[in-house]
N, C-alpha and C positions, 0 to 999 in steps of 0.2 A: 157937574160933568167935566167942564173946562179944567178943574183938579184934580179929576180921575185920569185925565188925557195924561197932564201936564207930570201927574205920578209913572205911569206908564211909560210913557217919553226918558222919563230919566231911569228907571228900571231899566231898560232897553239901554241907553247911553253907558250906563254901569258895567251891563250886560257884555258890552261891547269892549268896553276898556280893561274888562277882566279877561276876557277872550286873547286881546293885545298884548297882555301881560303875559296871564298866566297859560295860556291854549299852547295852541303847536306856532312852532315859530319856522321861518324859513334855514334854511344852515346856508349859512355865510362858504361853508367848504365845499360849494358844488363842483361834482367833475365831469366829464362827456364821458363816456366807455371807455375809451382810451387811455384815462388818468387823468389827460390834459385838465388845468383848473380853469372853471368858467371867467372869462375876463368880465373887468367891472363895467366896459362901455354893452355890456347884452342886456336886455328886457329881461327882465324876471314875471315870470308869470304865477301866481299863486291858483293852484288848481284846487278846491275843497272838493270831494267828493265820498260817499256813504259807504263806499263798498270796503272788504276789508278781506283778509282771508284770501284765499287764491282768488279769487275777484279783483282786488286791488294788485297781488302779486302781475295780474295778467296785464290789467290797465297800467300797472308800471311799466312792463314792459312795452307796449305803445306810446307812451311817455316816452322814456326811454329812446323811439328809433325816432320819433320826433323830433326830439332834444338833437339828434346826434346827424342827420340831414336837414329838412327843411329847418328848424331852428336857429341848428348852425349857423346853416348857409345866410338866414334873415338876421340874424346874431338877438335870436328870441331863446330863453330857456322856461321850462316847465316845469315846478315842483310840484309832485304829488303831493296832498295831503289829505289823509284819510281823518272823519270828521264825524263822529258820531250826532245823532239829530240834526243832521248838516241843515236840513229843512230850516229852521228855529233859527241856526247861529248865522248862517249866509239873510236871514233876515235883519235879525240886532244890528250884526256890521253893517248892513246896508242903509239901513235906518241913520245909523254913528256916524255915516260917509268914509266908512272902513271897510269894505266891501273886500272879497275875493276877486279876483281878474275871471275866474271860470268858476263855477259851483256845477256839480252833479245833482241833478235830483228825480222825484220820480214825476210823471207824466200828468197825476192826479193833483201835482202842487201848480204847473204850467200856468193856469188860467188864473189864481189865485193871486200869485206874484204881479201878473201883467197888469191886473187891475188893482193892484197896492201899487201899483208904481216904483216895483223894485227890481225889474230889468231893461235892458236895453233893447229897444226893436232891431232886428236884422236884418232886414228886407236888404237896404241898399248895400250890405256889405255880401250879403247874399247872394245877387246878382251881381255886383264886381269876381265873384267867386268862379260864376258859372251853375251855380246853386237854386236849382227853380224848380219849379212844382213834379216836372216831369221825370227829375231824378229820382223821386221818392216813390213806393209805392204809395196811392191817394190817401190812404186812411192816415198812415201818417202823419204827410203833412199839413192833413185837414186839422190835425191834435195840437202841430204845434203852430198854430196861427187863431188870433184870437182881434175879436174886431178889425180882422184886416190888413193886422200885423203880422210878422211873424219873430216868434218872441224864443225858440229855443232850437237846436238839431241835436237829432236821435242820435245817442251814443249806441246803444242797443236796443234791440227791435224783442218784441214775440209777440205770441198766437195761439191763444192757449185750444186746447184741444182734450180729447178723451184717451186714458191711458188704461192699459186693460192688461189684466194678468192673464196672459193666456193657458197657463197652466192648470190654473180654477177653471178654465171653459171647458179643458178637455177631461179632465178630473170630473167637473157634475156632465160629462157629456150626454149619459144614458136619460137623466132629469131634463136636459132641454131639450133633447128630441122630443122627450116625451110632451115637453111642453109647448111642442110645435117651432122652437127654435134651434140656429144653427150651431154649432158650437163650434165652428172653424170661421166665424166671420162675427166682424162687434156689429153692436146693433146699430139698424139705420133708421129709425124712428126713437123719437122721445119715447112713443109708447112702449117699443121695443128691448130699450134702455130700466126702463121698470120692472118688464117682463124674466128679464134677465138676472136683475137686482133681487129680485125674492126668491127665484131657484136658485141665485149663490148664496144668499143669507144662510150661516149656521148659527144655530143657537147650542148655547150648552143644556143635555138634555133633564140634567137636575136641578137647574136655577132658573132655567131661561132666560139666561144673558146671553144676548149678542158676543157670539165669538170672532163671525165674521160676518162684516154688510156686503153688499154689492157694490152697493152703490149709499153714498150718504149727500146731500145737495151742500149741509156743514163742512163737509171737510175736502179740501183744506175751507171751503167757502171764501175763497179769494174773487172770486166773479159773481157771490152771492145778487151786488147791488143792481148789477145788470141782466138778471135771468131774465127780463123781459126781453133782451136782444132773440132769443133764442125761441119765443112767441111771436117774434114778428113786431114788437111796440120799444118803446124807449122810457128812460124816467125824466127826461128833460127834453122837452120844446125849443130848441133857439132861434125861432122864427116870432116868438109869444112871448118869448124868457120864462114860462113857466115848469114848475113841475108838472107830470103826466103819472103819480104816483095810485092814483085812482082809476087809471085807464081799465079795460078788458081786459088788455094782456097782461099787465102788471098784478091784478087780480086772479087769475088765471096761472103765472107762474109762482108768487105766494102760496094758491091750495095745492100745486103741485109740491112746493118746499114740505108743505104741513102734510101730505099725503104720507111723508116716509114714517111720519112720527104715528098716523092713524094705523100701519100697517106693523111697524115695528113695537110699536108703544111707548107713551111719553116715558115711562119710566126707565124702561130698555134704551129707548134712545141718549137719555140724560146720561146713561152710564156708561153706554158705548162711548157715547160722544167725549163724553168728560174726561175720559184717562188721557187721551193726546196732549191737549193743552198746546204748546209751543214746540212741535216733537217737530217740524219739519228739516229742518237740517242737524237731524241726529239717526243715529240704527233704527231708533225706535220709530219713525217713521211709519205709521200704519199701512201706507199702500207696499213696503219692503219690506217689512213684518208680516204682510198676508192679511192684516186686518181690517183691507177695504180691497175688492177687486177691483173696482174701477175707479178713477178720479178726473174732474178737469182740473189741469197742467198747464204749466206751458213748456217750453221745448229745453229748459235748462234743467229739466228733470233726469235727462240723460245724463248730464255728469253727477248730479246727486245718487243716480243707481251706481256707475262706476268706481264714486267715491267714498261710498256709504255699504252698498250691495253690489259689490260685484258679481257675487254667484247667479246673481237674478239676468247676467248678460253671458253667460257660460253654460249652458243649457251642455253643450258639444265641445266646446275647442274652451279651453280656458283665455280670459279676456286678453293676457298677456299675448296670446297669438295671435286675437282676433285678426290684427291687419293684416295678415296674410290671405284671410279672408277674401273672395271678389265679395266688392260692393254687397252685389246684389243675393250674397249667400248671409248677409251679415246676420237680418232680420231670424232668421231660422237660428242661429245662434242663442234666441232672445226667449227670457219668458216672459215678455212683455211687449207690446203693441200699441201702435196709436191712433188712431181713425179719429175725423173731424166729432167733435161735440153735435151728437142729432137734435134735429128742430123738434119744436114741438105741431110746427105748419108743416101740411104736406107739401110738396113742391121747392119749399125756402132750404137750398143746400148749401154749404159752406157758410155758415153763420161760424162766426167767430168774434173773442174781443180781444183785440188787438191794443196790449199797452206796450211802454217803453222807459227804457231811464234817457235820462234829456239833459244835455251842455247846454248852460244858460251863460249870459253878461251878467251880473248884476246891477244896477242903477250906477253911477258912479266912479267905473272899475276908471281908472287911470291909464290902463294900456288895450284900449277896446280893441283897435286892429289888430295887435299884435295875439291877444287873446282867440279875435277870428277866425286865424292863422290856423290855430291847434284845429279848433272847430271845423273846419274845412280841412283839416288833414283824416280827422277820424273818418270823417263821411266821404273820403276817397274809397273807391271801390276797393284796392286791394286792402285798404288799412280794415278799413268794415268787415270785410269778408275776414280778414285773421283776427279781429278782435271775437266778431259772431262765432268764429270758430271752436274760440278757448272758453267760450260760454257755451257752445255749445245750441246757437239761437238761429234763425233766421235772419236774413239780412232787411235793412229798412229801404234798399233799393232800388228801383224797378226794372234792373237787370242782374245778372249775376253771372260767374263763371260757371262751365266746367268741372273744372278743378276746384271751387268753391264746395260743389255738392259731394265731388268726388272723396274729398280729402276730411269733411267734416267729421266729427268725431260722431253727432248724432246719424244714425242710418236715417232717419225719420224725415232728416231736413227739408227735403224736396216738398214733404204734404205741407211742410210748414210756411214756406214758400208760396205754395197755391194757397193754404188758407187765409195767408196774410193779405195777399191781391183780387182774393176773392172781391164779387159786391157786394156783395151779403157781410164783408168784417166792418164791424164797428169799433170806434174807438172809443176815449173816456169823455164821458159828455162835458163841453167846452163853458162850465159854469161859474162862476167865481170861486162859490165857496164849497166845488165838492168833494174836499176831503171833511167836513165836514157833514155833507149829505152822504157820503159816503158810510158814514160811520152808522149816522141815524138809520139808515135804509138796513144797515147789516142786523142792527139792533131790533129793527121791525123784525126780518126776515127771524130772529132768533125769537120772539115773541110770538109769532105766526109758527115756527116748529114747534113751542115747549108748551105756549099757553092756550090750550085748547078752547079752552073758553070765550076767549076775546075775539072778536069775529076778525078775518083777514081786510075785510070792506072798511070796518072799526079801524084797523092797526095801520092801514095804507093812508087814511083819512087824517088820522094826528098826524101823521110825520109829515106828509104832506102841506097839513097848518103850520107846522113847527116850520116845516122849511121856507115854505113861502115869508112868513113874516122875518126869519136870519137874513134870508135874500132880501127882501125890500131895507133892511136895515142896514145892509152892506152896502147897496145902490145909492140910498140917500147918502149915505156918509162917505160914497164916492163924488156923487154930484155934490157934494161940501168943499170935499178938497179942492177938487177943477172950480169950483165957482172963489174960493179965498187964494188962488193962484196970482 
């Protein structure tokens, strides 16, 4: 074992020194906007982060107004750098004592890092900031605090929710009357959501393939691992440390997953399902394409329509007009809509899950203040509000402007807003290893759709074992380290 580590260790060292090498390197020629060349007595800040694409173009630009005020003025500079598996490589370096000064990452890695001991706590720099619980909305910064710490601040916030092609509701309109529903309003029950799902299902009438679902719980299946939020139960305990993967509710949202495949049929669903693959940031896109009416989203799907399907936001006025638009005419514009994701409890409203991408320190970093700096510029109200903007997202704040809701590109933003502050929003369970649990629990949920045979009480029960015994093996081998310190 001691030479399985010790190989490991130097893999990672390796890892790292190629990274130094061969990776992205800083450019010596930085300028402010202005031309001016960055002088050599400024902080250089190495930012890694995942996005790329107009995502990164936008985060540049916040870079960018950074660099060229507060920066300046602190005589700190910022380099973007876009970093594929940023996850993996802001680890090796960190490990190597080669760390980034800032890493991007997603909300699901947060817990995992804190208890590898590969970031730096924030509390106190936090509160020198002005930066305290009350700025956030709660779920948030419940996500990024982890035994007590708090170990990262949201770059970008969302809320995922239910997104519905309104023109399939008016289109089978005569079918949902019939079938005692409305077709000018989404549905406000889980049940109701079902109901709806099999009057829009088409099938093609000499194959019987699914041409179109309503509703599919797979697709995108991004919130698969947490359908229990949406029953009212969780898949993790952090008052026990255990999994809860056996509960009712998690039992209960399982035969709901499997329900589509009883209704549609394994083999139909195998084949609907299976054309997508990796289609979400392309045309082919199934809910743009027509070949899902509804999906949960989260709120950066507005600019995927914009950028992808714009016709889908041009119903009336072509989209290049829109802002002439009032506000509050936008929506009618749209053949698309968005209402909170429905419970499957009566009474439990505004259930949501609420994830984020998260500005971390790394273990190490050599310029931690000066790194803070950025980190507390992004989560200033105006810088938030115009980055949420260009994404197109909610903000992670527990206030907002105005002019923030006014100007957003998404029409939708304000529900997204309430579903984020709702009590009912959950966030990503605060566990060490749950990208990891994450993965298995998806893996269940695709075993509980496709293999009908295997009981869901069966399928909840192994992952369950599986996880519990990775988790105790992760704990031990945490209390190893703290105890050989």
């Amino acid at each position: 074992m001691r030479l399985l580590s010790r190989t490991i260790l130097a893999l990672m060292l390796a890892s790292a020194a190629a990274l130094l090498i061969f990776g992205p390197r800083p450019n010596p020629h930085l300028q402010y906007r202005d031309g001016s060349p960055v002088p050599p007595n400024v902080t250089r800040i190495a930012y890694w982060e995942k996005w790329g694409g107009n995502e990164a173009r936008q985060m540049n630009e916040i870079v960018d107004d950074f660099n060229n005020t507060v920066g300046r003025e602190k005589k700190i500079f910022v380099q973007y750098l876009s970093i594929s598996t940023v996850d993996k490589k802001t680890l090796t370096a960190t490990a190597a004592g080669v760390p980034p000064d800032v890493a991007g990452l997603w909300d699901r890695q947060l817990t995992q890092f804190a208890a590898e001991d590969a970031l730096e706590p924030l509390d106190n720099l936090a509160a020198e900031h002005g930066i305290t619980p009350d700025l956030y909305k709660p779920v948030y910064w419940k996500s990024c605090t982890y035994n007590g710490r708090l170990w990262g601040l949201v770059s970008t916030p969302y809320a995922y929710a239910l997104h519905y092609n309104k023109w399939h509701f008016w289109a089978a309109a005569d079918r949902l009357r019939a079938a005692g529903l409305d077709p000018t309003r989404p549905p406000a029950t889980l049940q109701d959501l079902d109901h709806y799902a099999k009057v829009l299902d088409l099938r093609d009438p000499g194959t019987g393939h699914i041409e179109r679902a309503g509703y599919l719980p797979m697709e995108p299946g991004w919130t698969i691992a947490v359908t229990a939020y949406w029953f009212g139960g969780n898949i993790f305990d952090e008052k026990t440390n255990k999994f809860t993967l056996t509960s009712p509710q998690n039992i209960a949202a399982f035969n709901w997953v499997r329900s589509y495949t009883l209704k549609l049929g394994d083999a139909a669903m195998s084949q609907f399902s299976g054309r997508f693959g990796e289609l979400f940031n392309t045309p082919n896109n199934p809910f743009l394409t027509g070949q899902v009416s509804m999906v949960c989203q989260g709120p950066w799907m507005a600019n995927y329509i914009y950028d992808l399907k714009p016709s889908m936001s041009e119903a009336l006025v072509p989209y290049c007009l829109e802002r002439y638009l009032p506000r509050v005419a936008r929506p009618f514009n749209y053949k698309w809509d968005v209402a909170p994701f429905p419970s499957a409890v009566p009474g439990l409203n505004g259930v949501t899950y609420d994830s984020f991408d998260v500005l971390v320190i790394p273990r190490g970093s050599h310029h931690k203040r000066e790194a803070f700096e950025f980190l507390a510029y992004v989560n200033r109200q105006d810088v938030q509000e115009k980055l949420c903007s260009m994404h197109c997202k909610n903000s992670v704040l527990a206030s907002y402007s105005r002019d923030y809701i006014r100007t957003n590109p998404n029409p939708y933003i304000e529900m997204f807003e309430k579903l984020a502050a709702s009590p009912n929003a959950r966030g990503t369970p605060t566990v060490p290893i749950y990208p990891l649990a994450e993965d298995e629990i998806k893996q269940a949920a695709q075993t509980a759709a496709l293999q009908l045979d295997v009981p869901v009480e069966q399928c909840l029960q192994e992952t369950q074992d599986r996880l519990t015994q990775k988790l105790d093996q992760f704990l031990d081998g945490q209390r190893r380290r703290v105890a050989a310190r």
